[in-house]
Backbone as JSON, one array per atom type, in Angstrom:
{
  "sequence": "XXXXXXXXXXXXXXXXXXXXXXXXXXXXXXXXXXXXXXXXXXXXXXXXXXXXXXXXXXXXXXXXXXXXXXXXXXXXXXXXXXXXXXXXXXXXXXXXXXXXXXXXXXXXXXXXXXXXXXXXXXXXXXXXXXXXXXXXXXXXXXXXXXXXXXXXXXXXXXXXXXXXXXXXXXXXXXXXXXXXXXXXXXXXXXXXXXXXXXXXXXXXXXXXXXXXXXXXXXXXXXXXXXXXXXXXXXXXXXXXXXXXXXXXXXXXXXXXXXXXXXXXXXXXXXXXXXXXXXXXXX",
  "N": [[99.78, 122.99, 82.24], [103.22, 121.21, 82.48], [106.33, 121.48, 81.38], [109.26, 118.84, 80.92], [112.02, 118.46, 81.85], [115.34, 116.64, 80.97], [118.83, 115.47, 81.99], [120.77, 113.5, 80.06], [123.33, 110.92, 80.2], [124.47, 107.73, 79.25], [122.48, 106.48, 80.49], [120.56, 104.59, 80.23], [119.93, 102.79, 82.36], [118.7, 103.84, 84.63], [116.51, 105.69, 83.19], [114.68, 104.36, 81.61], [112.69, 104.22, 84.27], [112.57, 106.96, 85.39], [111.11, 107.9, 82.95], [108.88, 107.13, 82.91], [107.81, 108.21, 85.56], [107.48, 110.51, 85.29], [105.54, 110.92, 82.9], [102.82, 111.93, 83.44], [103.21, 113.95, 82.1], [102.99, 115.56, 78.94], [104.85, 116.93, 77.31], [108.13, 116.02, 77.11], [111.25, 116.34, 77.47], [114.43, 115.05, 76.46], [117.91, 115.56, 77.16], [120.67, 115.09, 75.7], [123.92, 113.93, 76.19], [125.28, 112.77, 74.27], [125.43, 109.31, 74.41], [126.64, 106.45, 74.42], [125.0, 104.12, 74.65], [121.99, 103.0, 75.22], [120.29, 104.48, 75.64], [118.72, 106.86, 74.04], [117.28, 105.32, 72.53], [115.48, 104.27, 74.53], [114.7, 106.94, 75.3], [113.15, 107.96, 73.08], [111.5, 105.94, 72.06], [109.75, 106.12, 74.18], [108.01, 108.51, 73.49], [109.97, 110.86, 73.72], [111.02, 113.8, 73.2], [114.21, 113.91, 71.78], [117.38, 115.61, 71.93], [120.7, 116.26, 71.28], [123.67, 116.91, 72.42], [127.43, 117.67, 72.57], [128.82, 117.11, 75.74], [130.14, 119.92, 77.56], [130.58, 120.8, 79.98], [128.61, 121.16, 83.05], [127.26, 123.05, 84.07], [127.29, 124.76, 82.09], [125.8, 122.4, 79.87], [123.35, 122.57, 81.06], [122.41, 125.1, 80.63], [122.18, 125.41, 78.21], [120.43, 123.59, 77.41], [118.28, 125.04, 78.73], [117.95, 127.39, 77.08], [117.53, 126.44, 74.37], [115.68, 124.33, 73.91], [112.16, 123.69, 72.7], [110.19, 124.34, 74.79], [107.31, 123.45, 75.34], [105.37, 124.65, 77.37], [105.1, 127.25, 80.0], [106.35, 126.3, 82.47], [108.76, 124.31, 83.99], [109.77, 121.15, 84.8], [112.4, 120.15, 86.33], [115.11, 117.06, 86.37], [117.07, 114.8, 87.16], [118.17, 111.25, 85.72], [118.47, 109.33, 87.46], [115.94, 110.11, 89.84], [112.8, 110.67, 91.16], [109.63, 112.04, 90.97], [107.2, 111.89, 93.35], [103.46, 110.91, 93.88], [102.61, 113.05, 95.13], [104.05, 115.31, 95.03], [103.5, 116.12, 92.25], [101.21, 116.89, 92.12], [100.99, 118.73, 93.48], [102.88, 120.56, 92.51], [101.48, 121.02, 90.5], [99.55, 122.33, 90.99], [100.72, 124.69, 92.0], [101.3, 125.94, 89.66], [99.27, 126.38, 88.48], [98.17, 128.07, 90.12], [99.5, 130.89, 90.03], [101.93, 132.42, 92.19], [102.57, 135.97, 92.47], [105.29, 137.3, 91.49], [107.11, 134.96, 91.63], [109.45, 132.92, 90.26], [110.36, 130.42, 90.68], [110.57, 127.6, 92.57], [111.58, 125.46, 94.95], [112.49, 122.59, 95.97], [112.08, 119.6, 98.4], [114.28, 117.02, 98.26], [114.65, 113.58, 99.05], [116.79, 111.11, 99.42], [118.0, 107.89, 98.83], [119.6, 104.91, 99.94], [120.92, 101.72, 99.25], [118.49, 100.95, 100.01], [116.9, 102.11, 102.09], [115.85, 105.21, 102.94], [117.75, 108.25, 103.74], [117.38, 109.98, 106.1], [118.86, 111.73, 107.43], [121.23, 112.4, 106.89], [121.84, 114.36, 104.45], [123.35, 117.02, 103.19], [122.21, 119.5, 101.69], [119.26, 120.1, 102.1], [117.04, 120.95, 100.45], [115.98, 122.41, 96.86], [116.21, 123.85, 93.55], [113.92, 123.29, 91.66], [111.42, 123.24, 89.62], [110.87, 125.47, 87.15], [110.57, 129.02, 85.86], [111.61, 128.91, 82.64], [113.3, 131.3, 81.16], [114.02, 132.74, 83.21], [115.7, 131.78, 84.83], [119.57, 130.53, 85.55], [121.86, 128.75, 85.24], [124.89, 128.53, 86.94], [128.87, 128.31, 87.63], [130.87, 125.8, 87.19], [130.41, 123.02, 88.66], [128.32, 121.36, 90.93], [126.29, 122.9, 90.35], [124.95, 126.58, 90.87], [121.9, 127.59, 90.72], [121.01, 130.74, 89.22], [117.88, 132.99, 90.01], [115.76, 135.18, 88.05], [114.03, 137.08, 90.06], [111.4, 136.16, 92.36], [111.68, 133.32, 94.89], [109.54, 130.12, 95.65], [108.78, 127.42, 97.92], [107.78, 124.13, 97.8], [106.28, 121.54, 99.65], [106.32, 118.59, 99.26], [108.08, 115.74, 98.49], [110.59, 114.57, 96.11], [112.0, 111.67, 95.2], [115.4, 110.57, 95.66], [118.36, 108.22, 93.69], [120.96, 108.25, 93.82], [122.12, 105.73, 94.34], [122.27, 103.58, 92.37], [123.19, 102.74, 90.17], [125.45, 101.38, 91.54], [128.57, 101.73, 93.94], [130.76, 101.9, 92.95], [130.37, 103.19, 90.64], [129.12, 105.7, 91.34], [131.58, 106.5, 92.97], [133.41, 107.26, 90.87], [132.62, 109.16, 89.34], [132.11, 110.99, 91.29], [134.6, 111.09, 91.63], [135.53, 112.49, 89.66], [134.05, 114.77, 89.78], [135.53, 116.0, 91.86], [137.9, 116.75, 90.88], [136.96, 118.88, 89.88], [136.05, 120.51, 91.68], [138.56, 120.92, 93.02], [139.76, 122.71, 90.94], [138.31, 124.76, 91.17], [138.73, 125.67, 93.61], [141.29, 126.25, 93.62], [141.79, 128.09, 92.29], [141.01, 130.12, 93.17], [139.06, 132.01, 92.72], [136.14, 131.15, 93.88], [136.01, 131.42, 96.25], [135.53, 134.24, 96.91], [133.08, 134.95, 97.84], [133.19, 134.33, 100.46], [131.29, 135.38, 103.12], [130.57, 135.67, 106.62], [128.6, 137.3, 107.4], [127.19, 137.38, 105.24], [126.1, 134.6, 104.83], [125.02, 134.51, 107.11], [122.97, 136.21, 106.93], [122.1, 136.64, 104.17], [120.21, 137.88, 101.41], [118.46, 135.67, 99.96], [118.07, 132.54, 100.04], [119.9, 130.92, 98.05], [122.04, 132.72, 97.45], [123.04, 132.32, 100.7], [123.74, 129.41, 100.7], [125.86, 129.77, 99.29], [127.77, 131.83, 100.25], [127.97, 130.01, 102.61], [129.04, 127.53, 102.02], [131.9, 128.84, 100.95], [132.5, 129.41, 102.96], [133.63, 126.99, 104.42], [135.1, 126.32, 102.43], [137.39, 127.24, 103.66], [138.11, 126.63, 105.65], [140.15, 124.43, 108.47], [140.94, 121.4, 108.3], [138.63, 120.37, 106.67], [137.51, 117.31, 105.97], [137.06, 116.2, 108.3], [135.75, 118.0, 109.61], [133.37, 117.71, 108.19], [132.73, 115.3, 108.35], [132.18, 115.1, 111.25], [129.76, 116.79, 111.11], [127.81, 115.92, 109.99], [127.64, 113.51, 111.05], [127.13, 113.91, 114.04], [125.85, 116.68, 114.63], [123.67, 116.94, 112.24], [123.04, 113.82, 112.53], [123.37, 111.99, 111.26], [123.51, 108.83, 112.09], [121.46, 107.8, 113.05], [120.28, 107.09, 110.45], [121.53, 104.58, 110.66], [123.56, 102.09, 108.99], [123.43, 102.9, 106.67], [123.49, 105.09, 106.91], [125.95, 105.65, 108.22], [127.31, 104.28, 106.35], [126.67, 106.29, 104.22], [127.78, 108.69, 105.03], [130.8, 108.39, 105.33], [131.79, 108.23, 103.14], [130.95, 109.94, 101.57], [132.73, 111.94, 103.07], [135.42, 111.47, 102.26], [135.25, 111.67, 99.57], [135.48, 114.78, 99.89], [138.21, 114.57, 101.16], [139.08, 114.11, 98.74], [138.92, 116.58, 97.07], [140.8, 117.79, 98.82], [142.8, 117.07, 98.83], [143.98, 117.09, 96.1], [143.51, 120.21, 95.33], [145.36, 121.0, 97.04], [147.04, 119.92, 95.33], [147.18, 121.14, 93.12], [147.91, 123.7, 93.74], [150.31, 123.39, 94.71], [151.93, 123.18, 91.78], [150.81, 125.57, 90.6], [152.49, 127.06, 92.26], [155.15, 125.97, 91.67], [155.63, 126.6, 88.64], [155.08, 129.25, 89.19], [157.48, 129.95, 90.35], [159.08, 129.05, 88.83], [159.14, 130.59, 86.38], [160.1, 133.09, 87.5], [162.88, 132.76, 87.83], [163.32, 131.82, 85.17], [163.25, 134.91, 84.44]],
  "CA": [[100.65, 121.82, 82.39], [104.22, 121.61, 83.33], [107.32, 120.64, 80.61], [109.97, 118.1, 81.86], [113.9, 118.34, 81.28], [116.08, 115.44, 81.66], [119.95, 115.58, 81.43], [121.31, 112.07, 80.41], [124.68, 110.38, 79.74], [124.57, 106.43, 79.11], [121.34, 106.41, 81.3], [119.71, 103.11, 80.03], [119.14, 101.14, 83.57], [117.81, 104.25, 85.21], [115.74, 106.34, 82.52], [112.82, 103.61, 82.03], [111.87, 104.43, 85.69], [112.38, 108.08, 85.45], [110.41, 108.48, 82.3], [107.17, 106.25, 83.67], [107.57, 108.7, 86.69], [106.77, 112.36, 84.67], [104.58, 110.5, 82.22], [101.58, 112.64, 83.54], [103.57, 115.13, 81.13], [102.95, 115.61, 78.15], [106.18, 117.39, 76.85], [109.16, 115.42, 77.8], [113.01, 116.66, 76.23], [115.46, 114.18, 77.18], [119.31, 116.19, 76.32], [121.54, 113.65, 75.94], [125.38, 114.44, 76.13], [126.0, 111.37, 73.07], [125.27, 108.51, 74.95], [126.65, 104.96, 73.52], [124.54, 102.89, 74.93], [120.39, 102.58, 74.43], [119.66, 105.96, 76.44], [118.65, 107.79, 73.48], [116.42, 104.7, 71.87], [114.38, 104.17, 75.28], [113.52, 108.08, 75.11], [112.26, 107.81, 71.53], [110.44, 104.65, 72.19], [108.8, 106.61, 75.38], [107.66, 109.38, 72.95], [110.58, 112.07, 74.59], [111.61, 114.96, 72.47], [115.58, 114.01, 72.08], [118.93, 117.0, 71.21], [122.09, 115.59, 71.56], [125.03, 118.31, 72.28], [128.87, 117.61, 73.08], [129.14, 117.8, 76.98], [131.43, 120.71, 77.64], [130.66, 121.23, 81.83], [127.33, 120.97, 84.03], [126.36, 124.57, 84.13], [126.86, 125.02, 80.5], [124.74, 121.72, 79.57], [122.04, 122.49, 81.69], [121.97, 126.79, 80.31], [122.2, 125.63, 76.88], [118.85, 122.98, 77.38], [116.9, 125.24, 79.21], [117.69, 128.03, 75.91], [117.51, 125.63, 73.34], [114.68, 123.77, 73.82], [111.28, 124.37, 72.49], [109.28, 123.55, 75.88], [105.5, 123.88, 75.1], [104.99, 125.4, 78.62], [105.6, 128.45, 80.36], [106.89, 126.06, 84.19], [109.68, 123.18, 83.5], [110.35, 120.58, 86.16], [113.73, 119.59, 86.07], [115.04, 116.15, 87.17], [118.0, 113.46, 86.56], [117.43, 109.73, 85.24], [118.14, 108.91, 89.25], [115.17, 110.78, 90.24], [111.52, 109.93, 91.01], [109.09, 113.03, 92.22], [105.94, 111.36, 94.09], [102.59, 111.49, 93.77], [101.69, 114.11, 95.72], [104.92, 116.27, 94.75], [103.47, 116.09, 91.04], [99.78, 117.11, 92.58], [101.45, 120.16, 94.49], [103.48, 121.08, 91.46], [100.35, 121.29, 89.31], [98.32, 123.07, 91.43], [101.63, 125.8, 91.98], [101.65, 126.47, 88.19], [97.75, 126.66, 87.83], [97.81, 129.75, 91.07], [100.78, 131.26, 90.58], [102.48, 133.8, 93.07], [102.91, 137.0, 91.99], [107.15, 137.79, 91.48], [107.94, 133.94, 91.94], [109.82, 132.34, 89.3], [111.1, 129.01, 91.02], [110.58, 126.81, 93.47], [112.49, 124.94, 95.69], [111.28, 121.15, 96.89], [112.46, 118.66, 99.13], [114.75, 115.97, 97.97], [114.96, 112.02, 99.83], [118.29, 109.96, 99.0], [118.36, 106.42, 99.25], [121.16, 103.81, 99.91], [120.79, 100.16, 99.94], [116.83, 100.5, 99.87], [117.15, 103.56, 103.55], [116.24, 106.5, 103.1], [118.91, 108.96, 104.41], [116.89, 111.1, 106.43], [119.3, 112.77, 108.18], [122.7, 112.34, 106.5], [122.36, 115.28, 103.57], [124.05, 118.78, 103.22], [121.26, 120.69, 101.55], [117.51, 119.41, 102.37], [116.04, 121.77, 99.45], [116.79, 121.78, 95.37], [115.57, 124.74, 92.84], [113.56, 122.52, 90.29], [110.0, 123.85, 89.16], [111.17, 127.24, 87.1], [110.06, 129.27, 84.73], [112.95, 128.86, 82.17], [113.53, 132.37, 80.92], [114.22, 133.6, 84.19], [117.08, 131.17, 85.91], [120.34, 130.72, 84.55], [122.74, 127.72, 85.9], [126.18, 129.43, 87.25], [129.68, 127.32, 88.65], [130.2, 124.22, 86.68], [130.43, 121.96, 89.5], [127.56, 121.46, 91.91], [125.58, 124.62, 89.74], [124.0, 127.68, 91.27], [120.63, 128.47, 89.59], [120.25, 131.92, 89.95], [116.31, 132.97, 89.78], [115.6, 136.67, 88.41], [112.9, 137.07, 91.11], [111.7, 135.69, 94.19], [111.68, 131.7, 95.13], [108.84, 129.17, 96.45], [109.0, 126.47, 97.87], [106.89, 123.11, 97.41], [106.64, 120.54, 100.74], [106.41, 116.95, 98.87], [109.24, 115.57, 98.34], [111.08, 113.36, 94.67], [113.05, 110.37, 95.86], [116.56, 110.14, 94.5], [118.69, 106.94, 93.84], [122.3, 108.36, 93.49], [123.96, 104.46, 94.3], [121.25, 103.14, 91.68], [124.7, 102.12, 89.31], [126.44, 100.79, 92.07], [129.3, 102.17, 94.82], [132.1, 101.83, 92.19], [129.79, 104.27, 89.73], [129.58, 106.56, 92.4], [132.77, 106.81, 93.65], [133.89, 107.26, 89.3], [131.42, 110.31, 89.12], [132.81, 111.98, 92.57], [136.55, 111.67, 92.0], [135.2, 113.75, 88.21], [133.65, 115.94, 90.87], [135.8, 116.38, 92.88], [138.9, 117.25, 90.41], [136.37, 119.86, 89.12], [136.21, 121.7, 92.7], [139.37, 121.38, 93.25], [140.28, 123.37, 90.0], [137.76, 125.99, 91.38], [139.03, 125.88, 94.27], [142.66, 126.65, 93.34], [141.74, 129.41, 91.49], [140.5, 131.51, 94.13], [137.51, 133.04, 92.49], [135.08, 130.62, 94.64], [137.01, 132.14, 98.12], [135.54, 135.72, 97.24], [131.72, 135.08, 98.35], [133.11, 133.45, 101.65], [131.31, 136.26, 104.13], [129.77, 135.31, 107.32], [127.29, 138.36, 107.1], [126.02, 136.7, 104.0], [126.19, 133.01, 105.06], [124.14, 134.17, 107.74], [121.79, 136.96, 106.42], [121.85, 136.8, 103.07], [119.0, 138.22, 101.02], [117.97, 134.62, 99.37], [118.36, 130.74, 100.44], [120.93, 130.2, 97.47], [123.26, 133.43, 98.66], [123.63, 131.91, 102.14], [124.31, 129.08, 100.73], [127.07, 130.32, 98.16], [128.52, 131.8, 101.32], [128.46, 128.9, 103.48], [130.1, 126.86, 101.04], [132.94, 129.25, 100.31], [133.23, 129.85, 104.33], [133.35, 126.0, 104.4], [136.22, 126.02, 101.68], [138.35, 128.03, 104.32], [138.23, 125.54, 107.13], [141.36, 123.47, 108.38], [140.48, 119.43, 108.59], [137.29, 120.1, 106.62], [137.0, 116.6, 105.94], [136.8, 115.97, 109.54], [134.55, 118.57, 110.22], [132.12, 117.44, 107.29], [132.2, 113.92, 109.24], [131.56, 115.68, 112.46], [128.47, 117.54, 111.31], [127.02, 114.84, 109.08], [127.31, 112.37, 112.17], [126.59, 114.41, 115.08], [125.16, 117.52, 114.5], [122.72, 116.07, 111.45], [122.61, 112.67, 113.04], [123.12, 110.69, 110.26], [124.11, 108.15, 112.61], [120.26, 107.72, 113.66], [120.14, 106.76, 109.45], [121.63, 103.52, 110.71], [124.15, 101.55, 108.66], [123.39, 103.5, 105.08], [123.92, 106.7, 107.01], [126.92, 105.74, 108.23], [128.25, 104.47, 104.66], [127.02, 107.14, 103.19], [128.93, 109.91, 105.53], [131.94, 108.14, 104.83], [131.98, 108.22, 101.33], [131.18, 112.24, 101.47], [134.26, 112.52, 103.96], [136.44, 110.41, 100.86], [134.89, 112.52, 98.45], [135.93, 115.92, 100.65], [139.48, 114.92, 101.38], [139.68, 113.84, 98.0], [138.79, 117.59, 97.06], [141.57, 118.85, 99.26], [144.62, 116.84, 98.4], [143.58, 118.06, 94.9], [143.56, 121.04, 95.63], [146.84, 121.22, 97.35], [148.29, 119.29, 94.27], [147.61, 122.04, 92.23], [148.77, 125.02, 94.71], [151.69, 123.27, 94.31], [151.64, 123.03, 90.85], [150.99, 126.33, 90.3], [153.97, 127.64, 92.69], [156.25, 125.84, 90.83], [155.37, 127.34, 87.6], [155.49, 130.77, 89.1], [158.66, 130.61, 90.4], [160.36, 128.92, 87.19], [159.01, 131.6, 85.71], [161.07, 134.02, 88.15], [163.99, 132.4, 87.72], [163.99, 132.52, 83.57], [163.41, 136.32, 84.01]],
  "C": [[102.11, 122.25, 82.58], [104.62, 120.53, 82.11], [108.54, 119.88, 81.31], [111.38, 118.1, 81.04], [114.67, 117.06, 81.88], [117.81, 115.53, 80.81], [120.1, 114.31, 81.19], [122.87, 112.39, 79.7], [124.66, 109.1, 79.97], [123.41, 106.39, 80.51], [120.31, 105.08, 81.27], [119.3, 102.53, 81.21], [118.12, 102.94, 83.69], [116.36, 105.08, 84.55], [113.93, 105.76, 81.78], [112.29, 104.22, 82.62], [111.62, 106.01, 85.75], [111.0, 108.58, 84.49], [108.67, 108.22, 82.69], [106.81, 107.45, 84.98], [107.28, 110.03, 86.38], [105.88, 111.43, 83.34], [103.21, 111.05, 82.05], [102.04, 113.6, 82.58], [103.63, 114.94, 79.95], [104.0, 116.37, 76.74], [107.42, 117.23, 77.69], [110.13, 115.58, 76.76], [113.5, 115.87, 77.53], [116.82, 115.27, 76.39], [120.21, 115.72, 76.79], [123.25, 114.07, 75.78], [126.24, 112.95, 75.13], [126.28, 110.31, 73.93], [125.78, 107.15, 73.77], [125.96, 104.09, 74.31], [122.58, 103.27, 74.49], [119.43, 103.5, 75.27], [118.28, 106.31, 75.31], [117.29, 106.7, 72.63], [115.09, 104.75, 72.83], [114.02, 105.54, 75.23], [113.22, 108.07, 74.24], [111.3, 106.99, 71.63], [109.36, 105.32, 73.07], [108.31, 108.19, 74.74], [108.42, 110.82, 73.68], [110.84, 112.46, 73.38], [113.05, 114.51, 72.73], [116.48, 115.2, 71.39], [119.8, 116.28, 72.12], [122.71, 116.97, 71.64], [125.85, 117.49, 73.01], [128.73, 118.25, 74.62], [130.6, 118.96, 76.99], [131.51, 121.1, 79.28], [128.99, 121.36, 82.28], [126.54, 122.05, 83.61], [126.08, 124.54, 82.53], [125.9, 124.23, 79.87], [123.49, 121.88, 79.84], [121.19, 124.22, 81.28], [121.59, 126.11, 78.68], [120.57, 124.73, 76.54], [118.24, 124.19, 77.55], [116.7, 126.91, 77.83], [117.26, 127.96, 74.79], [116.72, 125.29, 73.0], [113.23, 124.2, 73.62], [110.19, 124.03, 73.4], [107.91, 124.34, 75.21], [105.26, 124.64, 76.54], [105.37, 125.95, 79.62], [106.94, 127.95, 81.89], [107.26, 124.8, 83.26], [110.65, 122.67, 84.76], [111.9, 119.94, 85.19], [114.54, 118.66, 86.88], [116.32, 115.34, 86.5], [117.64, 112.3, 86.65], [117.28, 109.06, 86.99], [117.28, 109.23, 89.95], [113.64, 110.28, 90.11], [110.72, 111.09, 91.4], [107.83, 112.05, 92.03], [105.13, 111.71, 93.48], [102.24, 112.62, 94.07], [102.54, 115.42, 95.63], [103.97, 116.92, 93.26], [102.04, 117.03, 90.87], [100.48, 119.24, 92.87], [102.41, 121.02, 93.05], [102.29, 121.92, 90.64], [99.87, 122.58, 89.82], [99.49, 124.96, 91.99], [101.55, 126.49, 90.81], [100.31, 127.02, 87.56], [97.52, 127.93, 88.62], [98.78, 130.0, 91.13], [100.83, 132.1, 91.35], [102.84, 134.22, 92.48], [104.61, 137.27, 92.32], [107.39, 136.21, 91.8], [108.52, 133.42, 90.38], [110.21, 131.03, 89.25], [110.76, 128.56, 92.04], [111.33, 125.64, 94.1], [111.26, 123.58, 96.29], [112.21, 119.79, 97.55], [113.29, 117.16, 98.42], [115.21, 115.16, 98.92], [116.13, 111.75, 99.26], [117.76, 108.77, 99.88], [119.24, 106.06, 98.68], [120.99, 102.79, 100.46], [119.18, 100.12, 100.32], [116.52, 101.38, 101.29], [117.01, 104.28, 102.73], [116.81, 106.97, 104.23], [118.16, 110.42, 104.69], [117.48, 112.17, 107.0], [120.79, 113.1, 107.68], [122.87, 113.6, 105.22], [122.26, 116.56, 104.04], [122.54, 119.63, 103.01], [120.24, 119.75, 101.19], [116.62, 119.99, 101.0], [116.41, 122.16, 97.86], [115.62, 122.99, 94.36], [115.2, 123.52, 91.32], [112.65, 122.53, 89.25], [110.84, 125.53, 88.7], [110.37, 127.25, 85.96], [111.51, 129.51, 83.58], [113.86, 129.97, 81.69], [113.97, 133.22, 81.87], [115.15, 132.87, 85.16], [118.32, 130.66, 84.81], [121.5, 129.79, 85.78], [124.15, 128.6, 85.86], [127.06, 128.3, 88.09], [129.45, 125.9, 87.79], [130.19, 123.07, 87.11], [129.18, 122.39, 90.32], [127.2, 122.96, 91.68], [125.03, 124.71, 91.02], [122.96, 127.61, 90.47], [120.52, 129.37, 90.36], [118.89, 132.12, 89.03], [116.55, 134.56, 90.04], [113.95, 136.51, 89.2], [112.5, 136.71, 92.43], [111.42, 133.51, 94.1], [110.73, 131.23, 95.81], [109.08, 128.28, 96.94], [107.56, 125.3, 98.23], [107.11, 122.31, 99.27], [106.47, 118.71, 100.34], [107.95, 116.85, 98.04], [109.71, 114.82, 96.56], [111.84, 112.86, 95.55], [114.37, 110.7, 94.92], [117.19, 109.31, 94.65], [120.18, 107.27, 93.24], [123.43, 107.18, 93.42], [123.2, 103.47, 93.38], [122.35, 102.34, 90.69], [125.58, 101.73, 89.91], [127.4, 102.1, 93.01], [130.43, 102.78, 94.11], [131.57, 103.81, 91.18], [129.96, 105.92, 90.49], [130.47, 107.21, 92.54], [133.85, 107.66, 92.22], [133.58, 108.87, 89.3], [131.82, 111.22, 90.31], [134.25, 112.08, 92.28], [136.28, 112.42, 90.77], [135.51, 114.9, 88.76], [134.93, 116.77, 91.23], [137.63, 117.11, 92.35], [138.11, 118.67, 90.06], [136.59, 121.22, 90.04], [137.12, 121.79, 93.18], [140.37, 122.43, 92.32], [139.09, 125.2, 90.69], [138.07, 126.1, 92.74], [140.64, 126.73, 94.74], [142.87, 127.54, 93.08], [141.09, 130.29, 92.35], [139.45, 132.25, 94.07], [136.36, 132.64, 93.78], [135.21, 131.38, 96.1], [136.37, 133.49, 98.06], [134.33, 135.81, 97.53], [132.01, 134.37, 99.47], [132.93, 135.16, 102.8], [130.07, 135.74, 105.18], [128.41, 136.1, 107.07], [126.33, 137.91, 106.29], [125.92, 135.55, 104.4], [124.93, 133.21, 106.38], [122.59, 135.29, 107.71], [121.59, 137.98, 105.18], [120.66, 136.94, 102.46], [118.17, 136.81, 100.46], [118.74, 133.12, 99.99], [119.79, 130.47, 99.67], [122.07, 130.98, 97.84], [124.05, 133.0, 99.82], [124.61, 131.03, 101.64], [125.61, 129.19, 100.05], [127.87, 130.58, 99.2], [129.07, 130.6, 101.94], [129.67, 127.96, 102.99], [131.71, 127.5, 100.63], [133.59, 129.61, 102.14], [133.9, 128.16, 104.54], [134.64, 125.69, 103.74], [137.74, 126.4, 102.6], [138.89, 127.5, 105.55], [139.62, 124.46, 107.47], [140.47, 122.3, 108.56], [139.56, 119.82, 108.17], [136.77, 118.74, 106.17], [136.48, 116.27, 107.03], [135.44, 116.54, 110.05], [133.18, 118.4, 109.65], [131.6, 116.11, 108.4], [131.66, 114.36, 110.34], [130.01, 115.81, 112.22], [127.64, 116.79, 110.92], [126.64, 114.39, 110.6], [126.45, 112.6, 113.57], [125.51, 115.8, 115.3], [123.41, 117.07, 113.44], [122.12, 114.92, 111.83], [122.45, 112.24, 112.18], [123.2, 109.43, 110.92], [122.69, 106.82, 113.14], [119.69, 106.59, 111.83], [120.64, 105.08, 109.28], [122.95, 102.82, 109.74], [124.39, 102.32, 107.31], [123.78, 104.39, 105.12], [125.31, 106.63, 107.53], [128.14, 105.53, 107.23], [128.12, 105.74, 104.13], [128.04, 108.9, 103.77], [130.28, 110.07, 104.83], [132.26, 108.23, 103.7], [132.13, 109.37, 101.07], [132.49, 112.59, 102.24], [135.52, 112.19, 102.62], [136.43, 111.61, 99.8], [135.78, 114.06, 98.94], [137.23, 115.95, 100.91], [139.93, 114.33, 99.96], [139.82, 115.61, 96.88], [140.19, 118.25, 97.58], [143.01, 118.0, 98.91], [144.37, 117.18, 96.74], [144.03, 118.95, 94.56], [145.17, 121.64, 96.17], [147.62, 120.78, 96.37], [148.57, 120.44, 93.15], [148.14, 123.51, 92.46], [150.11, 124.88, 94.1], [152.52, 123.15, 93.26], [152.11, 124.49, 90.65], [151.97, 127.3, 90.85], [155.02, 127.53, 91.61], [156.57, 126.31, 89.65], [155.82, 128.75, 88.37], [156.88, 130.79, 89.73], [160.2, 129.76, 89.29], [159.86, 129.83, 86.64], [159.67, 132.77, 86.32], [162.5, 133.89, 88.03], [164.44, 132.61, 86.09], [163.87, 133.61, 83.46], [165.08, 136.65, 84.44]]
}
């Protein structure tokens, strides 16, 4: 069998639906970041294993579950309250964990988005999502939009989980991205993220998540990259083909992206000014 992780934070509308949707599981930890609202009652009521901990950042919440927790079984799908995996994902899961591959530790599986009741077949960045691991052997890195690195090699699954990211509304959304989006612009400022930006790797990097680590940091280096996000979304991706949902939802990622870079520049400038009052009182 296969154990199930669930991060929450004030999760009440969506965590009903999530929990009804791993229910074939028989060891369900919900790890709740102190929810005030009736998160923490509906997983008790739905027989979940609950641990509360003080959010302190993404990566760290999600290293300190998968250490913490006493999963009954060796493979642990991992999913947010917005999240649904299918029938036939849940089938294909099983039957991964019952024949394993020799050196795999993780698997990679297809994630849907919907908006406004569309799926957004063509409008997302990365088509593929490390979620089936074995927990002892991946380790969440970057506390925005984590890395899992996997000691070993990676699978991947072909059924897809649905996800329902505007499930709380546009406003919720938009709350939860400008978080975001101060987060990468603090890692962005700081220059560390800028030192895995190499084409070589972006384009023949030893593993899927490498590339992308590259891409993303070649990506950080770009003039107008809001522009060019809209570009690729629209035309290259063809979100455009996604119809009315795909064209909201571009826009919103372009918002999100130049809200990233004036950010970003606020704190360049920021941190100039500091260094050269600090030249001046020497």
């Amino acid at each position: 069998m296969i154990s199930v992780l669930i991060l929450t934070r004030n999760e009440e509308k969506d965590l009903p639906g999530c929990l009804e949707s791993v229910s074939w599981s028989d060891d369900i930890h919900v790890f709740d970041s102190f929810s005030d609202d009736r998160t923490v009652e509906i997983a008790r009521a739905r027989g979940a294993n609950v641990v509360q901990r003080a959010f302190d950042g993404y990566a760290s919440q999600r290293n300190a579950a998968l250490r913490s927790l006493p999963f009954r079984y060796e493979w642990l799908f991992m999913l947010d309250a917005d999240e649904r995996p299918t029938p036939a994902l849940v089938e294909e899961m099983r039957d991964a964990v019952a024949h394993p591959r020799p050196g795999v530790n993780a698997y990679r599986l297809p994630i849907h988005y919907y908006l406004n009741g569309s799926r957004l077949k063509h409008s997302q960045m990365t088509p593929l999502y490390l979620r089936l691991v074995r927990p002892a052997m991946v380790r969440y890195e970057r506390e925005v939009n984590e890395v899992l690195k996997v000691e070993g090699e990676t699978g991947e699954l072909r059924h897809p989980m649905n996800h329902y990211p505007f499930s709380k509304g546009i406003a919720w959304w938009l709350e939860r991205h400008n978080a975001y989006s101060t987060m990468e612009a603090e890692v962005v400022a700081s220059g560390g993220f800028l030192e895995n930006a190499s084409l070589k790797t972006a384009l023949f990097g030893k593993t899927f998540h490498l590339r992308r680590a590259a891409q993303k940091a070649l990506f950080y280096r770009m003039p107008a990259r809001p522009l060019v996000k809209w570009l690729y979304l629209m035309l290259v991706r063809r979100a455009i083909l996604d119809g009315k949902a795909g064209v909201q939802y571009v826009n919103l990622q372009t918002i999100y992206e130049y809200m990233i870079v004036l950010k970003t520049r606020e704190l360049l400038r920021e941190k100039a000014v500091r260094a050269h009052t600090s030249e001046v009182a020497q």
